[in-house]
PyMOL Python script that loads the backbone (N, CA, C, O; Angstrom):
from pymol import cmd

cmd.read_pdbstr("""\
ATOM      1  N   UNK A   1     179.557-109.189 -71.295  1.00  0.00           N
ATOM      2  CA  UNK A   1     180.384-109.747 -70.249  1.00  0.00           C
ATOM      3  C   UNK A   1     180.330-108.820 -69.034  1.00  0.00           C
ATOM      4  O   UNK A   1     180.502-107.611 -69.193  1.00  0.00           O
ATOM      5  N   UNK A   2     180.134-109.263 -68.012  1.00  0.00           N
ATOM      6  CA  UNK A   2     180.260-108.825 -66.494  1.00  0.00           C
ATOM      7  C   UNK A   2     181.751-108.076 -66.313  1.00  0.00           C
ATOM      8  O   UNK A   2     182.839-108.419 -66.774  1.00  0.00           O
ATOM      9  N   UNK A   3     181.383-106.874 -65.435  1.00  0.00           N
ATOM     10  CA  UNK A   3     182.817-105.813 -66.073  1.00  0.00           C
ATOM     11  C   UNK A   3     184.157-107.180 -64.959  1.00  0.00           C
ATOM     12  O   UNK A   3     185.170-107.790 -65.301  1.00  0.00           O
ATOM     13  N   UNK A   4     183.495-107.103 -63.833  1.00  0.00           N
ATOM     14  CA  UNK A   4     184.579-108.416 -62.745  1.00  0.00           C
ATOM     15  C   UNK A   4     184.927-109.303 -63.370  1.00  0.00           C
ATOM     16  O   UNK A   4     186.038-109.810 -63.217  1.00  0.00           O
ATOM     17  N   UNK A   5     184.118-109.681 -64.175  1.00  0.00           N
ATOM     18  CA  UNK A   5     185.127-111.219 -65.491  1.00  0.00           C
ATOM     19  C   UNK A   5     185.817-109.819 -66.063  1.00  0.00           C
ATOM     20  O   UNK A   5     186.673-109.172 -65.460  1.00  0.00           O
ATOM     21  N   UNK A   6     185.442-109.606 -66.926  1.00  0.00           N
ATOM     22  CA  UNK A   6     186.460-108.273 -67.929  1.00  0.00           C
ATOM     23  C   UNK A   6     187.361-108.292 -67.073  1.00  0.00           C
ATOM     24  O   UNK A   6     188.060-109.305 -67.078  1.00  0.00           O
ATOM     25  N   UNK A   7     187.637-107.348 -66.173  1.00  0.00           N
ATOM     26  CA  UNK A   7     188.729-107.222 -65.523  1.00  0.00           C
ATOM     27  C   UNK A   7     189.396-108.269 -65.301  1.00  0.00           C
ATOM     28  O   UNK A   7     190.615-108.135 -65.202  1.00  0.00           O
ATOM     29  N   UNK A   8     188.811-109.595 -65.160  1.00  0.00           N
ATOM     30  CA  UNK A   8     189.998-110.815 -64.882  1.00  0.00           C
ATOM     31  C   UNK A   8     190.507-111.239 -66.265  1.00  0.00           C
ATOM     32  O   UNK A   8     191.673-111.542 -66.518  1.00  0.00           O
ATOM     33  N   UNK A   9     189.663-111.224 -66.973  1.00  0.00           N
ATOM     34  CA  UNK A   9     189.893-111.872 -68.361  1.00  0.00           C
ATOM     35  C   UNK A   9     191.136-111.150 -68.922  1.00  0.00           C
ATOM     36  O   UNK A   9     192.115-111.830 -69.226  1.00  0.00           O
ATOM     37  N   UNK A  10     191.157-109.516 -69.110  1.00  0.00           N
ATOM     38  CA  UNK A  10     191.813-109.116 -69.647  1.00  0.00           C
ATOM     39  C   UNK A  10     193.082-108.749 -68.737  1.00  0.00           C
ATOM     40  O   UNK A  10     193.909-107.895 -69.056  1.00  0.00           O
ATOM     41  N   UNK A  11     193.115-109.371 -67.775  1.00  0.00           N
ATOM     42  CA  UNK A  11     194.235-109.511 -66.951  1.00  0.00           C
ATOM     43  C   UNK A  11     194.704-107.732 -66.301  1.00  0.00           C
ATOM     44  O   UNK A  11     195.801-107.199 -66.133  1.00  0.00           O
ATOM     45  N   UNK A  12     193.499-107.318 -66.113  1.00  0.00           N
ATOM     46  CA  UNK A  12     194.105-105.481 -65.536  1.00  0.00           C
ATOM     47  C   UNK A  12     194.242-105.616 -64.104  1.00  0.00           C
ATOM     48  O   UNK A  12     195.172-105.116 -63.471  1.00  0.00           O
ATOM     49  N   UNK A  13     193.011-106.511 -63.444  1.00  0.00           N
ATOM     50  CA  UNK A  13     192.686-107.287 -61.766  1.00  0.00           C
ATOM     51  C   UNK A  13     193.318-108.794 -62.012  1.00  0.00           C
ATOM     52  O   UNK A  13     193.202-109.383 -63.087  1.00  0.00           O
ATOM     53  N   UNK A  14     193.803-109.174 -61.197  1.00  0.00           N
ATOM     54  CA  UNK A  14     194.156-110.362 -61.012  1.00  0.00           C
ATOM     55  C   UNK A  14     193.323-111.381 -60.567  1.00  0.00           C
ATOM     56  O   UNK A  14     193.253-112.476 -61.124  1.00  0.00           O
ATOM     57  N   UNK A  15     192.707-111.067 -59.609  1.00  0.00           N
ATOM     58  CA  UNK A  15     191.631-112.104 -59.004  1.00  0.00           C
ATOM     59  C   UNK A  15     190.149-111.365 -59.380  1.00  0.00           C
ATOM     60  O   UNK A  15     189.839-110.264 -58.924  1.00  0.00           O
ATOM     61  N   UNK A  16     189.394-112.061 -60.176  1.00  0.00           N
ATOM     62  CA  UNK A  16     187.753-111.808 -59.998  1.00  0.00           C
ATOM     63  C   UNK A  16     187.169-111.133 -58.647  1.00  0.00           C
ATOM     64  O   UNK A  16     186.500-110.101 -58.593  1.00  0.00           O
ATOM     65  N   UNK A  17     187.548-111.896 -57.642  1.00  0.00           N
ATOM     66  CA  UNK A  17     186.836-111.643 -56.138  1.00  0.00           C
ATOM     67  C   UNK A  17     187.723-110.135 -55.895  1.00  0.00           C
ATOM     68  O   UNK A  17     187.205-109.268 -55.191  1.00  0.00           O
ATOM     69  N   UNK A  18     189.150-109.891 -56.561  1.00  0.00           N
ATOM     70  CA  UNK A  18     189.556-108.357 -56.078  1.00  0.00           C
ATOM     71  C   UNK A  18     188.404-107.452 -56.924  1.00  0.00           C
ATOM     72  O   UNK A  18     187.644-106.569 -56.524  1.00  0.00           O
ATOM     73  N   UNK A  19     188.575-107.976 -58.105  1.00  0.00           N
ATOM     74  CA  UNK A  19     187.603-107.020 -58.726  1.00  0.00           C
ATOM     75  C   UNK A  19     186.201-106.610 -58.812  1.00  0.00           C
ATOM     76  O   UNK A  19     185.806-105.765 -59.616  1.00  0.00           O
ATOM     77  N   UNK A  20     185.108-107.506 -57.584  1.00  0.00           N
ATOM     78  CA  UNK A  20     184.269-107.924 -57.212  1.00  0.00           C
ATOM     79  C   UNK A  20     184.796-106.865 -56.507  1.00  0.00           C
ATOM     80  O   UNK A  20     184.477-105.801 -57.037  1.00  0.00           O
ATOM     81  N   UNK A  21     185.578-106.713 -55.377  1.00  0.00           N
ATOM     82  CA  UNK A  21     185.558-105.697 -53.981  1.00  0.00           C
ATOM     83  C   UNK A  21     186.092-104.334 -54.576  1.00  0.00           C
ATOM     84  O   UNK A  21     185.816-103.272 -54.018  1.00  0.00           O
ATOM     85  N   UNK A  22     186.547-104.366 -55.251  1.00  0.00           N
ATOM     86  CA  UNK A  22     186.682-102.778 -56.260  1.00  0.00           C
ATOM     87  C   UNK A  22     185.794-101.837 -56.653  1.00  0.00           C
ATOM     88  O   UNK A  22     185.798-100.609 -56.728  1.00  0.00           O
ATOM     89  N   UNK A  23     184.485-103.338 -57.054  1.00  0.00           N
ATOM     90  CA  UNK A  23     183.188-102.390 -58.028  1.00  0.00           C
ATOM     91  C   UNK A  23     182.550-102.252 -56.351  1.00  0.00           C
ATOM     92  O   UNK A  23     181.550-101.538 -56.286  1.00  0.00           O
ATOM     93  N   UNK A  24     182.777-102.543 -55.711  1.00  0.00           N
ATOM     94  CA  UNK A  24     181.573-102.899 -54.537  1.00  0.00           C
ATOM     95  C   UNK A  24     182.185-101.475 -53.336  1.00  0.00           C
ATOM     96  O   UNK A  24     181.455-100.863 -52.557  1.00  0.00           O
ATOM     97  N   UNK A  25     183.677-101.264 -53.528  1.00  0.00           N
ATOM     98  CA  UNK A  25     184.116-100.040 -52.354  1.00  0.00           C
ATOM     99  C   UNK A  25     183.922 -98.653 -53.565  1.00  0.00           C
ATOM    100  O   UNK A  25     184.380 -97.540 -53.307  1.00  0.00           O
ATOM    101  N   UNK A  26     183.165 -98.960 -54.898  1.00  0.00           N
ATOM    102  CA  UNK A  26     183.344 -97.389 -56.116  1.00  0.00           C
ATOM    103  C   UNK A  26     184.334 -97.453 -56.880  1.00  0.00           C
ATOM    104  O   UNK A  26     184.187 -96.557 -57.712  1.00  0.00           O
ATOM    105  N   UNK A  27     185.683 -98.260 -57.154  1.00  0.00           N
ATOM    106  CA  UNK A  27     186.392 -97.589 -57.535  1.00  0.00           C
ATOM    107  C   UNK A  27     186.128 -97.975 -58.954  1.00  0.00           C
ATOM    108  O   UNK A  27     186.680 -96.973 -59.409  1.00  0.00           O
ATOM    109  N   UNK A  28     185.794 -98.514 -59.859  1.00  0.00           N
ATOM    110  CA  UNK A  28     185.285 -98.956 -60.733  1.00  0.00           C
ATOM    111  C   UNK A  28     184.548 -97.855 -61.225  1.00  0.00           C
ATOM    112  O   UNK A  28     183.714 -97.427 -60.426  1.00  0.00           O
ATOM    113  N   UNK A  29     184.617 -97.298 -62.274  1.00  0.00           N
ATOM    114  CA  UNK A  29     183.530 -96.455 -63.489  1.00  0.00           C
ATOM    115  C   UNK A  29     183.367 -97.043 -64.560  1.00  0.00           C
ATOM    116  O   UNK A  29     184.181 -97.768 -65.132  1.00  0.00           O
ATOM    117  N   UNK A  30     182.224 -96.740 -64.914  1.00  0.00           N
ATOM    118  CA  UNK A  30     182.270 -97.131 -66.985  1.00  0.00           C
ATOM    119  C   UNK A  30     181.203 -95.963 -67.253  1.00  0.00           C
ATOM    120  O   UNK A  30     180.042 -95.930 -66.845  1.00  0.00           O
ATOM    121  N   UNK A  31     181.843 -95.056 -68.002  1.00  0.00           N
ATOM    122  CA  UNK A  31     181.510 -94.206 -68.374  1.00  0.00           C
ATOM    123  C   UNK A  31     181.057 -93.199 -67.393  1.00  0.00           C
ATOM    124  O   UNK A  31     179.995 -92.629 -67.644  1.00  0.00           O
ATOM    125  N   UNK A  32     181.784 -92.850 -66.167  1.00  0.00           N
ATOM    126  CA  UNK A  32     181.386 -91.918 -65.399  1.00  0.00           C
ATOM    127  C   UNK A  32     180.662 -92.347 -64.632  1.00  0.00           C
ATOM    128  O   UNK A  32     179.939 -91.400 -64.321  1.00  0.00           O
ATOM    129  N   UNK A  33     180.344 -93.275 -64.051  1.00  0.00           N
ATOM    130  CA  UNK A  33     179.261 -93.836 -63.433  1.00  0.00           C
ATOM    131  C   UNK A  33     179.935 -95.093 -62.239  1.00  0.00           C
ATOM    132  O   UNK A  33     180.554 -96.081 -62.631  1.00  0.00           O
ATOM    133  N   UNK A  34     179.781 -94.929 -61.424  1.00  0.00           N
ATOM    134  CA  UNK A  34     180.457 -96.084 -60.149  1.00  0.00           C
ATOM    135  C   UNK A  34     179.574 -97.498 -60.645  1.00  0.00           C
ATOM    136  O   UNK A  34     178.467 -97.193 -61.088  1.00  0.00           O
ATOM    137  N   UNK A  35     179.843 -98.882 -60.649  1.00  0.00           N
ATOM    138  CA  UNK A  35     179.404-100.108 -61.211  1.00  0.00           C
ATOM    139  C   UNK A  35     179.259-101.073 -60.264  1.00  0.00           C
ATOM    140  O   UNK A  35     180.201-101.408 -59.545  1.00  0.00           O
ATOM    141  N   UNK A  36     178.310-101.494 -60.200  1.00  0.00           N
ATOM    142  CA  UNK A  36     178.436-103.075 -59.682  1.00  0.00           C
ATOM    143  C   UNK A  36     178.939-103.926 -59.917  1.00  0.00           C
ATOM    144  O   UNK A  36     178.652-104.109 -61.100  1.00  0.00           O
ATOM    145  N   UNK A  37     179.583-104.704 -59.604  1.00  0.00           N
ATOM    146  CA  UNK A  37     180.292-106.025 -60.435  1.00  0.00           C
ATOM    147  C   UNK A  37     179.804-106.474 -61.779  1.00  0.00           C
ATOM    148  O   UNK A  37     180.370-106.516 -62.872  1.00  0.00           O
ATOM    149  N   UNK A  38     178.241-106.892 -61.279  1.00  0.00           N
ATOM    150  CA  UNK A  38     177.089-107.839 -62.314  1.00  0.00           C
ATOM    151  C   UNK A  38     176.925-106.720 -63.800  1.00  0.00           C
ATOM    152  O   UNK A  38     176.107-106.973 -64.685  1.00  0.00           O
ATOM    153  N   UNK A  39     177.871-105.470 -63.846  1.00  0.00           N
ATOM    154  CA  UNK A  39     177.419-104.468 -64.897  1.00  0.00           C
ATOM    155  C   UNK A  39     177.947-105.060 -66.029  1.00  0.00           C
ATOM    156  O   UNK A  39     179.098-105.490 -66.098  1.00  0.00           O
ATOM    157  N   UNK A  40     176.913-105.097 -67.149  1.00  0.00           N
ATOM    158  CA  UNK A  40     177.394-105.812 -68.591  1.00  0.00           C
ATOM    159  C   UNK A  40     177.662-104.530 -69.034  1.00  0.00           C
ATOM    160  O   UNK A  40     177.079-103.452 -68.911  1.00  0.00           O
ATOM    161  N   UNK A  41     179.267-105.104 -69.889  1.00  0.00           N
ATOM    162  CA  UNK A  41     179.857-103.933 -70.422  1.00  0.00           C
ATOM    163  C   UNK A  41     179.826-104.074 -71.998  1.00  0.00           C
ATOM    164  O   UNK A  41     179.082-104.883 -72.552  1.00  0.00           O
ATOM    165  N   UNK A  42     180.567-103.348 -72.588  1.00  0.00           N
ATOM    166  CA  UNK A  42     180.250-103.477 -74.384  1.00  0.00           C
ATOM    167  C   UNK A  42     181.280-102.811 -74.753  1.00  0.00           C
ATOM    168  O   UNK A  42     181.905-102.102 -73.964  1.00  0.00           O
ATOM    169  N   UNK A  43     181.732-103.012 -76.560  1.00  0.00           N
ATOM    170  CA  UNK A  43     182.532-102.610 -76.888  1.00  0.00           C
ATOM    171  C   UNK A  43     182.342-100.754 -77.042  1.00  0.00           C
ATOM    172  O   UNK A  43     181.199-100.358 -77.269  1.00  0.00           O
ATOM    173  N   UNK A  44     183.370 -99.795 -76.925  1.00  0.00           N
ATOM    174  CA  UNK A  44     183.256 -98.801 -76.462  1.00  0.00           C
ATOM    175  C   UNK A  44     183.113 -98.105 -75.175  1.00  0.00           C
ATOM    176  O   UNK A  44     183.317 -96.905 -74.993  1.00  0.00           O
ATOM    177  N   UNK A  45     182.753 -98.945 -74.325  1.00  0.00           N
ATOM    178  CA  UNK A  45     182.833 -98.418 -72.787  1.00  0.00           C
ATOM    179  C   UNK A  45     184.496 -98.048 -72.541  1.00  0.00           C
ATOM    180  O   UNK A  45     185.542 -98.612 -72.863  1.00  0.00           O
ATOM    181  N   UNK A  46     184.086 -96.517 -71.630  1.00  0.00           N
ATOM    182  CA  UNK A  46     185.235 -96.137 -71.068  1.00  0.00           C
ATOM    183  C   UNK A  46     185.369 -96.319 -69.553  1.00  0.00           C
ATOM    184  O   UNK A  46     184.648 -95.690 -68.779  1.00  0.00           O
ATOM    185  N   UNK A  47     186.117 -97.016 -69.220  1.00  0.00           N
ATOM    186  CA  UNK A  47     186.275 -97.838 -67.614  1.00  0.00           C
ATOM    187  C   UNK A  47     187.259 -96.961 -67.358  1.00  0.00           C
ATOM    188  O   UNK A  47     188.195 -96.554 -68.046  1.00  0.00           O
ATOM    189  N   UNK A  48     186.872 -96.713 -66.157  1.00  0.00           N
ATOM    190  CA  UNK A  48     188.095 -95.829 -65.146  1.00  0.00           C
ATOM    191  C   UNK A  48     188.303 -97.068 -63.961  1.00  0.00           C
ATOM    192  O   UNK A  48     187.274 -97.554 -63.493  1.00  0.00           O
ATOM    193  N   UNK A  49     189.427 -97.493 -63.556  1.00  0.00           N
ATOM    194  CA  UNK A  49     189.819 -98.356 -62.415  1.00  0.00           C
ATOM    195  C   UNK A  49     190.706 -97.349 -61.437  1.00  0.00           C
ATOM    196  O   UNK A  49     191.544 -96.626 -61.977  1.00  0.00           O
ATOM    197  N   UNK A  50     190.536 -97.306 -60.113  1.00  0.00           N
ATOM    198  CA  UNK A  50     191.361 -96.438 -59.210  1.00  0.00           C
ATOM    199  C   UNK A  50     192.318 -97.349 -58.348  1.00  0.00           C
ATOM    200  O   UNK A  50     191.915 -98.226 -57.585  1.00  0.00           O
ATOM    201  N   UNK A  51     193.206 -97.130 -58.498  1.00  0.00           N
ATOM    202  CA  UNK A  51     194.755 -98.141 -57.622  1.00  0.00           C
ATOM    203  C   UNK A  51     194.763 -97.246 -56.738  1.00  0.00           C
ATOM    204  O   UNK A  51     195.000 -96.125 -57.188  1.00  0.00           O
ATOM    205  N   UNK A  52     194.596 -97.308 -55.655  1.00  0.00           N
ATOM    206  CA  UNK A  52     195.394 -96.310 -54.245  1.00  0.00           C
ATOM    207  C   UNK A  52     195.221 -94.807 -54.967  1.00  0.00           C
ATOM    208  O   UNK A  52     194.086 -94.380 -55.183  1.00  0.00           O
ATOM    209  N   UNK A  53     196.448 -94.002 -55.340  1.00  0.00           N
ATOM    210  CA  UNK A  53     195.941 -92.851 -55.653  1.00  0.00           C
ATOM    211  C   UNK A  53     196.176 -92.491 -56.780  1.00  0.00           C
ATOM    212  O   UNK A  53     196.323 -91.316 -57.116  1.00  0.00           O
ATOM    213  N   UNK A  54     196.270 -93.900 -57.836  1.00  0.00           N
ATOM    214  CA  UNK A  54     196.205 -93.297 -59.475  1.00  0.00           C
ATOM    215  C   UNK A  54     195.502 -94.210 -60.373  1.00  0.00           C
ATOM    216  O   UNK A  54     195.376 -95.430 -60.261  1.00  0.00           O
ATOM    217  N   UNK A  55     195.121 -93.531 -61.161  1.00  0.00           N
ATOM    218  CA  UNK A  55     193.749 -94.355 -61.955  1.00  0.00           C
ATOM    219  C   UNK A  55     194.483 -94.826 -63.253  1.00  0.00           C
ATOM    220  O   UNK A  55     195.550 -94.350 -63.643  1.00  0.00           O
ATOM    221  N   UNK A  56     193.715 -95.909 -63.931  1.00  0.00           N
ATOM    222  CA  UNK A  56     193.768 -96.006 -65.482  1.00  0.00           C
ATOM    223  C   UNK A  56     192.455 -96.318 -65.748  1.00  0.00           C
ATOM    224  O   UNK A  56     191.493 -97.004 -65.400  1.00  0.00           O
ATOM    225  N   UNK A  57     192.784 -95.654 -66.377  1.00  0.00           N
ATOM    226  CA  UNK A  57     191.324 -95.544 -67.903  1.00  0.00           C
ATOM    227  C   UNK A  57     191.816 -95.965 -69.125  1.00  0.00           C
ATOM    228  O   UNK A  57     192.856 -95.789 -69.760  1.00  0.00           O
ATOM    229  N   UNK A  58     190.488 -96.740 -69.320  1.00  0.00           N
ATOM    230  CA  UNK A  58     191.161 -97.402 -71.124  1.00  0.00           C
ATOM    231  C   UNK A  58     189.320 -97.739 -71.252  1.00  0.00           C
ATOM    232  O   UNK A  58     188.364 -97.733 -70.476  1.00  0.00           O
ATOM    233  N   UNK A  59     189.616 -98.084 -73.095  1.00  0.00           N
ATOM    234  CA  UNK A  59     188.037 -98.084 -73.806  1.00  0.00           C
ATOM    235  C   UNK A  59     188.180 -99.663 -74.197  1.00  0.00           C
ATOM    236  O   UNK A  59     189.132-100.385 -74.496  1.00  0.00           O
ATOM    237  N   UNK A  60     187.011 -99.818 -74.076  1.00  0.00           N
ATOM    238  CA  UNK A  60     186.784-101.498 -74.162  1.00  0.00           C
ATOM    239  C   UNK A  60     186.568-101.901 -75.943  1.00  0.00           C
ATOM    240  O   UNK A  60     185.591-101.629 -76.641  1.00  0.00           O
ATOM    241  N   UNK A  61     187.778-102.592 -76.325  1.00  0.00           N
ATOM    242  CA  UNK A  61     187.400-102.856 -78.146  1.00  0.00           C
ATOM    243  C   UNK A  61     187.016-104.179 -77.609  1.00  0.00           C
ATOM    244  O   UNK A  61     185.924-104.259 -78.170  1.00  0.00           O
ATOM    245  N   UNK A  62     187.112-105.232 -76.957  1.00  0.00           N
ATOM    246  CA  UNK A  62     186.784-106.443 -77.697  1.00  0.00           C
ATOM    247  C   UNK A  62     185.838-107.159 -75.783  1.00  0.00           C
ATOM    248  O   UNK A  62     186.284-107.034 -74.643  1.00  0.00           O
ATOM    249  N   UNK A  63     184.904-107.636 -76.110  1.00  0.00           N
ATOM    250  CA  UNK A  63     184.258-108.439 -74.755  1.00  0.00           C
ATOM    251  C   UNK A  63     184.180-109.653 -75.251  1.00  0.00           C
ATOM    252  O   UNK A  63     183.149-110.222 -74.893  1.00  0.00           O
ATOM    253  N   UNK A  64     185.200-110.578 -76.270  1.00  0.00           N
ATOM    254  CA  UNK A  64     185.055-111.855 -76.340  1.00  0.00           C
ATOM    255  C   UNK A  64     186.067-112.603 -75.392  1.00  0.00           C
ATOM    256  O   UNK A  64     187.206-112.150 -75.274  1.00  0.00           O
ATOM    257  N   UNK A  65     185.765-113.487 -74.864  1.00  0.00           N
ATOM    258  CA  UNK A  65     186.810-113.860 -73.625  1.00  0.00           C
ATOM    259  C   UNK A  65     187.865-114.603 -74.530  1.00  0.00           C
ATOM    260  O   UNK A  65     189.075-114.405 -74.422  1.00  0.00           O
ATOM    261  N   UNK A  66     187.360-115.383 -75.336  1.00  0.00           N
ATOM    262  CA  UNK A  66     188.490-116.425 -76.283  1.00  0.00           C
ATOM    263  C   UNK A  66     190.047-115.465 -76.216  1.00  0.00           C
ATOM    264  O   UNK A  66     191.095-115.701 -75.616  1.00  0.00           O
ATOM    265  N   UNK A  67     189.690-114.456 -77.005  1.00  0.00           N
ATOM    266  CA  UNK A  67     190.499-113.458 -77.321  1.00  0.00           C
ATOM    267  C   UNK A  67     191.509-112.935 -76.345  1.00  0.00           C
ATOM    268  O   UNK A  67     192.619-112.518 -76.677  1.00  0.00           O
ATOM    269  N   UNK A  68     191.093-112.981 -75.230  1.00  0.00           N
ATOM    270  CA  UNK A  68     191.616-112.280 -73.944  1.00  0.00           C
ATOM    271  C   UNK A  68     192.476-113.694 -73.330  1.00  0.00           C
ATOM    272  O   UNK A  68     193.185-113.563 -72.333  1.00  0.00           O
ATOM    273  N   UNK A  69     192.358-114.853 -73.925  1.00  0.00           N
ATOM    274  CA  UNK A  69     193.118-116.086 -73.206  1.00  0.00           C
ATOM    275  C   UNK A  69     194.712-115.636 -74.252  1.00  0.00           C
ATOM    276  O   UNK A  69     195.808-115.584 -73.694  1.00  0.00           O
ATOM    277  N   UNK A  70     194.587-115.418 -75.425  1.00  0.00           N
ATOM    278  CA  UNK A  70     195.496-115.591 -76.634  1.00  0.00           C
ATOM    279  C   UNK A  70     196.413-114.028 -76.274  1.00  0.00           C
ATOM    280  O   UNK A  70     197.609-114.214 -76.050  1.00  0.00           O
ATOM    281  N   UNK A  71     196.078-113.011 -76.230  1.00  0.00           N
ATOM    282  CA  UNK A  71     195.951-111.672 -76.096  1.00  0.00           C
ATOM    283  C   UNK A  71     195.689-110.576 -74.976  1.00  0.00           C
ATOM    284  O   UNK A  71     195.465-109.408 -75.296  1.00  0.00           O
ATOM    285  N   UNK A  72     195.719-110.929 -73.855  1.00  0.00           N
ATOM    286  CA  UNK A  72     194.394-110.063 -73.226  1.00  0.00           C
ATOM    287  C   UNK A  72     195.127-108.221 -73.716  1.00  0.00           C
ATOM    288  O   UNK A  72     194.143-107.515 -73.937  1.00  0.00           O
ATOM    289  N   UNK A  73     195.897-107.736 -73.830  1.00  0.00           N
ATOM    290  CA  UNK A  73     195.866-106.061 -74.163  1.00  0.00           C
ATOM    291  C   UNK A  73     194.935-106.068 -75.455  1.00  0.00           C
ATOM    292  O   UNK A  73     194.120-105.147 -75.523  1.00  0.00           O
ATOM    293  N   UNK A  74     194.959-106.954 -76.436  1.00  0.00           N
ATOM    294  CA  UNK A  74     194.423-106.277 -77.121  1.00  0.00           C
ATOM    295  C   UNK A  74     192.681-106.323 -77.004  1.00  0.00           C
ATOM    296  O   UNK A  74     192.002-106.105 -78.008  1.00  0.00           O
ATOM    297  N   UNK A  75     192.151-106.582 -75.883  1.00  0.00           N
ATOM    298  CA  UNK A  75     190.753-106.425 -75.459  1.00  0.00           C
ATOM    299  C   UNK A  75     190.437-105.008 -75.099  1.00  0.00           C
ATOM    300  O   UNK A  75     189.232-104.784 -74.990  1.00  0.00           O
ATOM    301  N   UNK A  76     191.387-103.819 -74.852  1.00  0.00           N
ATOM    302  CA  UNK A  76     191.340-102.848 -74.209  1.00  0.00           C
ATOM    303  C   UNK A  76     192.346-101.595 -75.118  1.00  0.00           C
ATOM    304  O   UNK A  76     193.369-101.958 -75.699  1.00  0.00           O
ATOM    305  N   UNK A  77     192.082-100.748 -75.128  1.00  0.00           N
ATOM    306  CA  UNK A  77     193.303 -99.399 -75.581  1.00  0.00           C
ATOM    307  C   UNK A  77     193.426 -98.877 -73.754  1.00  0.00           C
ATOM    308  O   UNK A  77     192.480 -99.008 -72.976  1.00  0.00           O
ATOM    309  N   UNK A  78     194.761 -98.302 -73.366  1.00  0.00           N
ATOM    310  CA  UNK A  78     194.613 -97.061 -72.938  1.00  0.00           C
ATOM    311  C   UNK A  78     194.812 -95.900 -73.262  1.00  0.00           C
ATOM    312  O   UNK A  78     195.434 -95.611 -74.284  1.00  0.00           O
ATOM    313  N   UNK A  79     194.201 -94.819 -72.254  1.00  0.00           N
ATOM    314  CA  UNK A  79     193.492 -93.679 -73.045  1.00  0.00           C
ATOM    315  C   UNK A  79     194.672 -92.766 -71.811  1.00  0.00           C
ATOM    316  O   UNK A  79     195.070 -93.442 -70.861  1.00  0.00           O
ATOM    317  N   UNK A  80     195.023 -91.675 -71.889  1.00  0.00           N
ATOM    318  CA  UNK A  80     195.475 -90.266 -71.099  1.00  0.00           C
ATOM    319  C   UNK A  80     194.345 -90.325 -70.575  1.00  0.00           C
ATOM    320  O   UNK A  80     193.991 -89.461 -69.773  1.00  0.00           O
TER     321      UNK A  80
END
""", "prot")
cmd.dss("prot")
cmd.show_as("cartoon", "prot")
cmd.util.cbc("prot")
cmd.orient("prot")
């Protein structure tokens, strides 16, 4: 799954197109690394997202979207 769906799916971004302009100004990581939107992610990726001037980071357990309609936290842990 495309990390911009992820982020909508699991409800962390609200709108796709915010999370589209997130990966596109850096603030977006998976695994240390700044992302493009189009980046396919997997279970175990550690995503860093940056809000203004504080981040969350959490590890990716689940990239099935079904799951994320019923559930969306439990698609994600966060991490310290």
């Amino acid at each position: 799954m495309r990390i911009d769906k992820f982020l909508k799916v699991s409800r962390i971004i609200k709108r796709r197109t915010v999370a589209q302009e997130a990966c596109d100004k850096g603030r977006i990581d998976i695994n240390g690394r700044a992302v493009k939107p189009s980046k396919e992610i997997k279970e175990g990726d550690v995503v860093t997202v940056g809000f203004g001037g504080e981040s969350l980071k959490f590890k990716v357990l689940s990239t099935d979207e079904k799951a994320g309609n019923k559930n969306p936290a439990s698609m994600y842990e966060i991490l310290n």
